[in-house]
C-alpha positions as CSV (number, residue, x, y, z in Angstrom):
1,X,0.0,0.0,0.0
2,X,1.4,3.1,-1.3
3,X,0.8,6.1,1.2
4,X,0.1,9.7,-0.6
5,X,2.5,12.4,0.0
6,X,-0.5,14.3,2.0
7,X,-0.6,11.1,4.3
8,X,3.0,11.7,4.7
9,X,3.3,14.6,5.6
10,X,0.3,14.2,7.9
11,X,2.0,11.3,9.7
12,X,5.2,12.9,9.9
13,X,3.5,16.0,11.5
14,X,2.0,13.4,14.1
15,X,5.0,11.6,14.7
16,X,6.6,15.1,15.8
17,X,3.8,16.2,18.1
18,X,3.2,12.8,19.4
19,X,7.1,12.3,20.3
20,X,6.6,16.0,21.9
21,X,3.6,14.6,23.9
22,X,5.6,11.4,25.0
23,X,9.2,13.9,25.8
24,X,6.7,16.0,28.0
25,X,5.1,13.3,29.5
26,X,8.6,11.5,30.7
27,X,9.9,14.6,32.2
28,X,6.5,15.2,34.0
29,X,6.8,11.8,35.4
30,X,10.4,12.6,36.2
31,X,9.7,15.4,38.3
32,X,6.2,14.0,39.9
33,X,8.2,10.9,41.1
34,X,11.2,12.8,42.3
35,X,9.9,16.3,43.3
36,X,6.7,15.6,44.8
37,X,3.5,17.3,44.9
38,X,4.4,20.1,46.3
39,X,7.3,21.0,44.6
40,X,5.1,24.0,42.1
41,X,4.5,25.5,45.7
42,X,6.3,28.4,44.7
43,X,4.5,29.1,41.9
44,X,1.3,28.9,43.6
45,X,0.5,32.7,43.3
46,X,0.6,32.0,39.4
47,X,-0.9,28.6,39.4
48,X,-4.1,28.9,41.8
49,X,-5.4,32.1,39.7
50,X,-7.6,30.3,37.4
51,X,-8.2,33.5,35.5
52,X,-4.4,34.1,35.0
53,X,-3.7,31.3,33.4
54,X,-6.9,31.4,30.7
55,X,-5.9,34.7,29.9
56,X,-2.0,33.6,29.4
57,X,-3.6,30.6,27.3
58,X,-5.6,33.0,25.4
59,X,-2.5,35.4,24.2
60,X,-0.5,32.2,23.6
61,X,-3.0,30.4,21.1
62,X,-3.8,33.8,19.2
63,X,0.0,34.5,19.2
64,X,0.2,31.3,17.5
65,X,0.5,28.7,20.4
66,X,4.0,30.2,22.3
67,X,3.3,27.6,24.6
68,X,2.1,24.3,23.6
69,X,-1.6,23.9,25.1
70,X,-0.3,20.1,26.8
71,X,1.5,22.5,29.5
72,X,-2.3,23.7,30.3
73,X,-3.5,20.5,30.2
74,X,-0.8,19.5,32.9
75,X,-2.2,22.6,34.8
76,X,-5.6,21.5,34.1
77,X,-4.4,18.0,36.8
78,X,-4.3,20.4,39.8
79,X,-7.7,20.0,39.9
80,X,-7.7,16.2,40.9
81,X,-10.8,15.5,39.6
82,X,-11.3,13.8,36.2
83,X,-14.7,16.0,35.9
84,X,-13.2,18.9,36.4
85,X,-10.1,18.6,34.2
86,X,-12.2,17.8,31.5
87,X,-14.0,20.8,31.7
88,X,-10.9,22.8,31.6
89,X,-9.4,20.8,28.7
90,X,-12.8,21.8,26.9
91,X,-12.5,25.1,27.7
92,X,-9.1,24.9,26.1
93,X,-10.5,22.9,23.2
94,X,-13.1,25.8,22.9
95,X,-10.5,29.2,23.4
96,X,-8.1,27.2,20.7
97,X,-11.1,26.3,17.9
98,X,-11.8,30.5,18.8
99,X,-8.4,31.4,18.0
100,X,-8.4,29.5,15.3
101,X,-11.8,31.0,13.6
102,X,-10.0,34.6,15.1
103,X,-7.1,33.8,12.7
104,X,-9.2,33.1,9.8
105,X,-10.8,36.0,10.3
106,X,-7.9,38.0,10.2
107,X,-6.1,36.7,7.2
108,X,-9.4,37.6,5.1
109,X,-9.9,40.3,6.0
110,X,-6.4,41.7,6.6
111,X,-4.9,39.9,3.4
112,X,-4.2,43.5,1.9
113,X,-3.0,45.3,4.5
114,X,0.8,46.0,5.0
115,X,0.3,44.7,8.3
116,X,-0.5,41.6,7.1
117,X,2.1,41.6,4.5
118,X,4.5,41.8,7.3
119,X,3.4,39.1,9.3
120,X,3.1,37.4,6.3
121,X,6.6,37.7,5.0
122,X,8.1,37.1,8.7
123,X,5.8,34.7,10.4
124,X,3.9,32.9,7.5
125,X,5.9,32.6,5.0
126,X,7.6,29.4,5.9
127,X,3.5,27.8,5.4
128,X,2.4,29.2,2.5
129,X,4.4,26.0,0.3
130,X,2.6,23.9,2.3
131,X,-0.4,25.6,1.7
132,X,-0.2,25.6,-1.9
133,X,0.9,21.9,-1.6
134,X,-1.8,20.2,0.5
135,X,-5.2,22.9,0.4
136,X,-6.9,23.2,3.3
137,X,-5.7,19.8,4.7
138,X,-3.1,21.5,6.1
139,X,-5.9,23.1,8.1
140,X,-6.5,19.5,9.5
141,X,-2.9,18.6,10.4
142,X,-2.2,21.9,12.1
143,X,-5.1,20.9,14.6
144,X,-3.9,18.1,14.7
145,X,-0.3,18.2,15.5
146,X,2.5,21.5,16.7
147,X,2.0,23.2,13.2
148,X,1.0,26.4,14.7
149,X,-2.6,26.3,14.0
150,X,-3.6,30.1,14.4
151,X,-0.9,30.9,11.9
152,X,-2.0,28.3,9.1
153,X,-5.7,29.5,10.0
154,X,-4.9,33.2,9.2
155,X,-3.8,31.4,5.9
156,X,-6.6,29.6,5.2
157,X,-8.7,33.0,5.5
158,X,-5.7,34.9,3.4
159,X,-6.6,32.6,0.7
160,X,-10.4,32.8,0.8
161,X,-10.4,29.2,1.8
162,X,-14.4,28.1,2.1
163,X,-15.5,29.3,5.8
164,X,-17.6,26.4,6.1
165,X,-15.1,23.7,5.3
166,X,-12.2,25.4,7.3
167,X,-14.8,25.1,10.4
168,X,-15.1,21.6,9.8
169,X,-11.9,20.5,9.0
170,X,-10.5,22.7,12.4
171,X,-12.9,20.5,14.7
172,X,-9.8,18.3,14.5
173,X,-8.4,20.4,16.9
174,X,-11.0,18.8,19.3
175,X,-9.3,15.5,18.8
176,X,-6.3,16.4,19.3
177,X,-7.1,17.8,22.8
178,X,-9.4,14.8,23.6
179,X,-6.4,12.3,22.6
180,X,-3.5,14.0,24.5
181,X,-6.1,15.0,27.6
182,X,-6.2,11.4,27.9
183,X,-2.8,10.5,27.5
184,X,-1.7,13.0,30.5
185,X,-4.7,12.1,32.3
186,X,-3.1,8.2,32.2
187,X,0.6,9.3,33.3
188,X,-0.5,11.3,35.8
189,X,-3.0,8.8,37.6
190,X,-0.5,6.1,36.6
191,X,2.5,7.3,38.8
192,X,1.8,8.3,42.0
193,X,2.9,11.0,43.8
């Protein structure tokens, strides 16, 4: 079975954010077994001010995801509760699919400005092959994986890219945050503290 060149470059993009997810997840562990629980204690005046940290999520996935969202999710454990952390990792799902439609927004309507030129040329301008090579897939693998999906999303709106497919196709960002939710949710129930 011959795989397309879109299916490789959609696995490869996996690959990387999946060997992220697994690098973050062994130095978590790492520090949970050998630092204890209360070893964040010092940054408690950050970490117990719920609003603090959706507004620093916020800026980051508009800014094109400065921090990768699995450090919220590892946030999101404080709470202890599997209810409650997956509220907050749809609440992330939900400020990130925003950001997202935010981006879109921006690229179409700010296609022609020379503020978008810039961004385009400094920021963007490493996506736009891929753009041209794989369509609005590329939509689907940047929710997917760390592609910096606010950035290919103000792409997809640059180049008129159908509104209603784009929404669809970024409701793979849900997955991805369902998946690695999980996957933290595992290794952090799985060692103890």
């Amino acid at each position: 079975m011959k795989i397309s060149e879109k299916g490789i470059f959609l696995l490869r993009n996996l690959g990387k954010g999946l060997g992220w997810l697994v690098l973050l997840l062994l130095v978590f562990i790492i520090l949970k077994k050998n630092l204890g629980e209360h070893s964040l204690d010092t940054l408690a005046p950050v970490l117990d001010r719920p609003a603090l940290i959706l507004l620093i999520y916020v800026v980051s996935e508009v800014a094109f995801g400065i921090i990768p969202p699995e450090i919220f999710m590892l946030w999101g454990l404080r709470t202890g509760s599997l209810p409650a952390y997956a509220g907050w990792v749809g609440v992330f799902s939900l400020i990130s699919y925003a950001a997202g439609i935010l981006g879109y927004a921006i690229g179409y309507t700010l296609q022609t400005t020379r503020f978008f030129r810039y961004v385009r040329r400094y920021r963007l301008s490493k996506y736009e092959s891929h753009l041209q090579k794989y369509g609005s897939m590329l939509v689907i693998v940047a929710s997917m994986t760390p592609l910096p999906f606010s950035a290919i999303c103000m792409l997809a709106g640059s180049a008129r890219y159908s509104f209603a497919r784009f929404l669809v196709m970024a409701l793979a960002r849900f997955v991805r945050y369902g998946l690695y939710a999980y996957l933290i949710w595992e290794a952090n129930v799985m060692v103890p503290a």
